[in-house]
C-alpha positions as CSV (number, residue, x, y, z in Angstrom):
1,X,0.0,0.0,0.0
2,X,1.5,3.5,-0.4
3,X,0.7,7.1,1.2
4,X,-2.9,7.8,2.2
5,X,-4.6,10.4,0.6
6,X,-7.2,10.8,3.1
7,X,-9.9,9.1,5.8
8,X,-13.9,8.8,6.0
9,X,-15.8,7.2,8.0
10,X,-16.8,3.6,6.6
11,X,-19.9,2.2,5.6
12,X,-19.4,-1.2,6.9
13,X,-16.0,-2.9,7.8
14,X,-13.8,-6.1,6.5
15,X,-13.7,-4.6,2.8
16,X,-11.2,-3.0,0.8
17,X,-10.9,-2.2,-3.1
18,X,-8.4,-1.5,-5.9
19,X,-9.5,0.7,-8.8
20,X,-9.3,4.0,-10.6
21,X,-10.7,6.7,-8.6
22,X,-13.4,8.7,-11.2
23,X,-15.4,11.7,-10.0
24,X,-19.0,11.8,-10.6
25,X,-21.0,14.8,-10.3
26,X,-23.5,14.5,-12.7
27,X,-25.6,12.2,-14.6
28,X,-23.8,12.4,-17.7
29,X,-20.9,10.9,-16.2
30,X,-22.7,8.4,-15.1
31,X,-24.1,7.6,-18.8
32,X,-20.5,7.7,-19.7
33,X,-19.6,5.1,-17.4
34,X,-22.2,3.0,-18.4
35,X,-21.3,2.6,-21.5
36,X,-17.9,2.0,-20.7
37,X,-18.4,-0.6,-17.8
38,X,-17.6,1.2,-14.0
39,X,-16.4,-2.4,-12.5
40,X,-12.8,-1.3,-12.3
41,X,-14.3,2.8,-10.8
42,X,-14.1,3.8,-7.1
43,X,-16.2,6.8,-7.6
44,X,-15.5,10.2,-6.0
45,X,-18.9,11.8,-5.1
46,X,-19.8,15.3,-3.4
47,X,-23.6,14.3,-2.2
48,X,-24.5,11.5,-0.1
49,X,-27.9,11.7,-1.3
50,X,-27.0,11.7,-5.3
51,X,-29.6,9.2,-6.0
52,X,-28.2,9.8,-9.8
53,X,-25.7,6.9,-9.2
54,X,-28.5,4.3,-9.3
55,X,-27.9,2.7,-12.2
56,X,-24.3,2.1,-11.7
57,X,-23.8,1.6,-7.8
58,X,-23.7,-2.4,-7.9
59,X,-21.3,-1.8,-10.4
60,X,-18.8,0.1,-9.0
61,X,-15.8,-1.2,-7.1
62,X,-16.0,1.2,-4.3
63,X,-17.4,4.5,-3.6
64,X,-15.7,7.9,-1.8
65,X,-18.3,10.8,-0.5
66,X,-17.3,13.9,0.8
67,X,-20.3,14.3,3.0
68,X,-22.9,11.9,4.8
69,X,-22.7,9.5,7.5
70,X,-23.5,6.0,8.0
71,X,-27.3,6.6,8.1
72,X,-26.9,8.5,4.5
73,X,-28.8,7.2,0.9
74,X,-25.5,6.6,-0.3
75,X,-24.3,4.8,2.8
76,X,-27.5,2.2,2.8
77,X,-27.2,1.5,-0.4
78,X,-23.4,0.9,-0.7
79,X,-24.4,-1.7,2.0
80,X,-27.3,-3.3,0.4
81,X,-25.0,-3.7,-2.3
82,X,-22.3,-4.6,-0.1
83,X,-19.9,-2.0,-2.0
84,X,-16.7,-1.0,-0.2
85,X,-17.7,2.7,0.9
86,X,-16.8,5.7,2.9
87,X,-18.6,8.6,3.8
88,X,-18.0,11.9,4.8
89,X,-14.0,11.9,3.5
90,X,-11.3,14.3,3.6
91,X,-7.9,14.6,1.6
92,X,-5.5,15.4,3.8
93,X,-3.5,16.8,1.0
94,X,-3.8,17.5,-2.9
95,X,-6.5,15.5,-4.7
96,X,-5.1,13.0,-7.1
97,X,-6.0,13.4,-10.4
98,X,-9.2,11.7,-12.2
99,X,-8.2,7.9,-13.2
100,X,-5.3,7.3,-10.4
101,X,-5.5,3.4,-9.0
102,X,-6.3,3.8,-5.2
103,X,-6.9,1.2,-2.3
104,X,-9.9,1.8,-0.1
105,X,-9.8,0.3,3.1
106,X,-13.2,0.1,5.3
107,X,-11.2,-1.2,8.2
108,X,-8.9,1.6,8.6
109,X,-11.0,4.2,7.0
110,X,-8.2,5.3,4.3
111,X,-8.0,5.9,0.5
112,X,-4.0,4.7,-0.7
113,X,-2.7,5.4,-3.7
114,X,-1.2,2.6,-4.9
C-alpha cells in the first residue's frame, strides 16, 4: 500500500478495493460510465444523497463521498450492495488526479494510492 490520501468514516468494515478513482457529479458521467463498464471505478462523489448513481452503484468497485454519515442514501445502499464505501471523506493533501488506482480500506478508513 503507499501514502494515504485521506480518511472517511466507513460504511461497513472487513472490505477493501483496488481501482481507478473517477469523480461523478452529474448524470452524464454516469451515462458515460455506463457505457464503458464502472467495474474497475471507485467513484468520488460530493452528495451523499446523489440518487443519480442508481444505475451504476452495484457496479462500481467502491465509492468515496465527501459528505454523509452512515445513516446516508449513499451509505445504505453501498451496504445493500455490499460495496466497499466511505462517507464523509477528507484529503489530507492535494487530490489525485481523475483515473489514479487507489486502495480503499473500510477497516482503517483510508483511500491509498497505490
Amino acid at each position: 500500500m503507499g501514502t494515504v490520501l485521506g480518511h472517511g468514516t466507513p460504511v461497513f468494515g472487513g472490505a477493501k478495493a483496488i481501482g481507478r478513482l473517477v469523480r461523478v457529479d452529474t448524470p452524464d458521467i454516469v451515462l458515460d460510465l455506463l457505457d464503458a463498464e464502472a467495474d474497475d471505478v471507485i467513484a468520488l462523489v460530493q452528495d451523499a444523497g446523489a440518487t443519480f448513481l442508481a444505475p451504476i452503484q452495484g457496479d462500481l468497485r467502491g465509492l468515496v463521498c465527501r459528505s454523509g454519515n452512515t445513516e446516508s442514501h449513499l451509505a445504505i445502499v453501498s451496504r445493500d450492495f455490499r460495496t466497499p464505501a466511505l462517507v464523509a471523506f477528507t484529503f489530507d493533501g492535494d487530490e489525485p488526479a481523475d483515473g489514479a488506482v487507489v486502495e480503499l480500506d473500510t477497516d482503517a478508513g483510508t483511500v491509498s494510492e497505490i
